[in-house]
Structure formats: structure tokens, C-alpha cells
C-alpha positions as a printed Julia matrix, in Angstrom:
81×3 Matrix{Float64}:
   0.0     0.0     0.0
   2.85    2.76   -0.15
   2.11    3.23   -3.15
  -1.65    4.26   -2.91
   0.05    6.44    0.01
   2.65    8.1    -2.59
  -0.11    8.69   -4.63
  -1.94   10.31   -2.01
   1.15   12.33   -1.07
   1.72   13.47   -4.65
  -2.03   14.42   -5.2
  -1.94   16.55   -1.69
   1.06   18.43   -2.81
  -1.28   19.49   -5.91
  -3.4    22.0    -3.66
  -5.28   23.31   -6.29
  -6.93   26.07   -4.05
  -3.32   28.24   -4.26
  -2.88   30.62   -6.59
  -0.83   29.08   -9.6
   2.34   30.39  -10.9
   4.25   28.88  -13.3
   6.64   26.47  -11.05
   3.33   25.07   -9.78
   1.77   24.14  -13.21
   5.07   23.01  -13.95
   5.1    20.78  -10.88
   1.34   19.75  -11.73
   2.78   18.34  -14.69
   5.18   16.44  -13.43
   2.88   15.32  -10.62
   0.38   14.78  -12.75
   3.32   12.62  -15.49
   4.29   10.72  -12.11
   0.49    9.35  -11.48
  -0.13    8.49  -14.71
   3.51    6.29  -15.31
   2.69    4.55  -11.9
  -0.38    3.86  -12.82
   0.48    2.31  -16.75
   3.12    0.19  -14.55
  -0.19   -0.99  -12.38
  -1.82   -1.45  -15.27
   0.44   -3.48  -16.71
   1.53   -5.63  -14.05
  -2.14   -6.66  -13.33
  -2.67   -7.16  -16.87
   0.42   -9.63  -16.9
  -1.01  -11.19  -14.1
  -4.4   -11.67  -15.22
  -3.21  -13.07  -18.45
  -0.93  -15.4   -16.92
  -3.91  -16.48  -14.29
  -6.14  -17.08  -17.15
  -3.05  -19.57  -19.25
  -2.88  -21.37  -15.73
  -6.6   -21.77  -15.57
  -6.97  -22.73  -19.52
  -4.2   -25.54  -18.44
  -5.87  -26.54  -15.97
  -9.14  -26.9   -16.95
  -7.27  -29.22  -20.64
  -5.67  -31.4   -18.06
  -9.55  -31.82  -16.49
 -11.26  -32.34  -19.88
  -8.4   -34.76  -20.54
  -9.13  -36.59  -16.89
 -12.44  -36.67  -17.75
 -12.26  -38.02  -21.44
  -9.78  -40.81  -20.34
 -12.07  -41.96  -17.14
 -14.94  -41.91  -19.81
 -12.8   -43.97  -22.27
 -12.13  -46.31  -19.4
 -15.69  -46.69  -18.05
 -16.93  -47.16  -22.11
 -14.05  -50.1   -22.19
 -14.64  -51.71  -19.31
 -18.95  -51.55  -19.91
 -18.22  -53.6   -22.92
 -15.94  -56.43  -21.23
């Protein structure tokens, strides 16, 4: 969670309600550049995560169907002994 707290810090320093000069807009931008590269890196990692969860879960899930044909292969064979 430091991160949600560094994005809380950066968005505090932001205090829109004083009067802007031009360091400030200049700092809003980098502020503002800051949030949104964090989150495309959140993105991304949870992206590469998801993906990855779903390739587990298709493997998992052949490997069932596979189970499932084979005991129903067996069970045919052995109804017809």
C-alpha cells in the first residue's frame, strides 16, 4: 500500500486552491506525469497477471477435460468387457 500512500502524497502536494504560478503548473505536470507512469506500470503488471492467471486456468481446466475423457474412455471399455 505505499504506493496508494505516494499517490496520495503526490495528489496533496497538488493543492489546487493556491494561486498558480508557473513552477506550480510546472510541478502539476510532473505530478500529474508521475500518477499516470505509476499507474500504466499498475496497469500493466495486473494485466500480466491476469493473463498469466487465465493460461494457468486454460491448463488446468485441458488437463480436467483430458481426466475426464480418459475416465470416460475407461468406463466405455470396461462396460463392454
Amino acid at each position: 500500500m505505499s504506493s496508494d500512500a505516494t499517490l496520495s502524497a503526490q495528489v496533496d502536494k497538488l493543492n489546487l486552491n493556491q494561486p498558480s504560478t508557473e513552477t506550480d503548473a510546472s510541478e502539476l505536470v510532473s505530478v500529474v506525469d508521475d500518477l499516470l507512469t505509476q499507474l500504466g506500470s499498475k496497469f500493466s503488471a495486473l494485466s500480466s497477471e491476469l493473463i498469466s492467471k487465465m493460461d494457468e486456468m486454460s491448463r488446468r481446466l485441458d488437463n480436467l477435460e483430458a481426466t475426464i475423457q480418459a475416465g470416460s474412455a475407461q468406463a466405455a471399455s470396461d462396460g463392454e468387457e
